[in-house]
N, C-alpha and C positions, 0 to 999 in steps of 0.2 A: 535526576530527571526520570520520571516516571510518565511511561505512555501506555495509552490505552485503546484497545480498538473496539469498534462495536460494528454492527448490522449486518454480519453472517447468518444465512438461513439456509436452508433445501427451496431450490426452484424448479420450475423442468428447463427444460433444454430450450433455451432463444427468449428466454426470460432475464429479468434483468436484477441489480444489485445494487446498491451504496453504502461503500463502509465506510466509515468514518475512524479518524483518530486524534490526538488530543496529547500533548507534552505536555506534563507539569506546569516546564518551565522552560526556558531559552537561555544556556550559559554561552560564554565566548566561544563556547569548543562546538556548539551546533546549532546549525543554517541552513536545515534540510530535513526534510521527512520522506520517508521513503515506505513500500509497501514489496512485500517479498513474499514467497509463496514454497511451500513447502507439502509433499504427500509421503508417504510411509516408504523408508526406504529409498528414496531422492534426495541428492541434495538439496538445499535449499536456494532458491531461483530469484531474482531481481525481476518487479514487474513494471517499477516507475517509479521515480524521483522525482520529489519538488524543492528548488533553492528557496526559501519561503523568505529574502532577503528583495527578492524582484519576480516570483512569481515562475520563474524556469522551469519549464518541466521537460524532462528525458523518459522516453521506453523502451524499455530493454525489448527485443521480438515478442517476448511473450504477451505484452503488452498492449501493443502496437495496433490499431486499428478496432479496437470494441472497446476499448478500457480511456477511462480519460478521469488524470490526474487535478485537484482543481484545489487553490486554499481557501478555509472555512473562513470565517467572518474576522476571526483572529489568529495573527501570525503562529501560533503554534498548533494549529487544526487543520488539518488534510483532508479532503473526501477522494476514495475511488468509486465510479461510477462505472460499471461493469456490465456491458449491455451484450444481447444474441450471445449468452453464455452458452456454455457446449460440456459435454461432460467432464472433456479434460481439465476444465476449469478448478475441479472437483479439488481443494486443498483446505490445509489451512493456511491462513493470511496473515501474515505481522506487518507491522508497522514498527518502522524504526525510526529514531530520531541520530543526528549525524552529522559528519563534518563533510560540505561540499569539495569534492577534490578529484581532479582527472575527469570533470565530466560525469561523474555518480555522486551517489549521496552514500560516503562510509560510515556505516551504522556505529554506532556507540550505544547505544540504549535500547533495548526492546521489548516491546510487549509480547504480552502471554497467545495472542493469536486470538483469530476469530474465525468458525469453519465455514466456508461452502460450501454446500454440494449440490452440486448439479443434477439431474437426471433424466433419462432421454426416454 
């Protein structure tokens, strides 16, 4: 399974974003895409899961009220829509593909990332 993410850019501060992502394929082992975020030096953070089996979508805090998880036209495409960004927003972004379990999407697969950056 190969995934891919796109539409990372530099914006200013309370500007907005849509990244998109995109699975190969869909094996038995994965029912979920998910989007996770990472800065220098930080672990890497959980921003939203989607069960892409009925459309369920979870967000971690980080998430939670500007970001909205939504599936693309076909079952194995994801968009994040990332709106009133703020600088902390400031990472790079992967998108994983995954097996639904406990209420999260556990990655198995990931892509190379896509950066934003924010600026105020």
């Amino acid at each position: 399974v190969h995934v891919t993410e796109s539409g990372g850019d530099s914006v200013q501060a309370g500007g907005s974003l849509r990244l998109s992502c995109v699975a190969s394929t869909f094996t038995y082992s994965v029912n979920c895409l998910g989007w996770f975020r990472q800065v220098p030096g930080k672990e890497r953070e959980r921003v939203a899961d989607l069960l892409t089996t009925d459309g369920t979508a979870v967000y971690a805090d980080s998430g939670k009220g500007r970001f909205t998880i939504s599936q693309g036209d076909a079952e194995n495409t994801v968009t994040l829509q990332m709106n009133s960004l703020k600088p902390d927003d400031t990472a790079l972004y992967y998108c994983a593909a995954g097996f639904f379990l406990d209420g999260k999407c556990v990655p198995g697969y990931w892509g190379q990332g896509t950066q934003v950056t924010v600026s105020s």
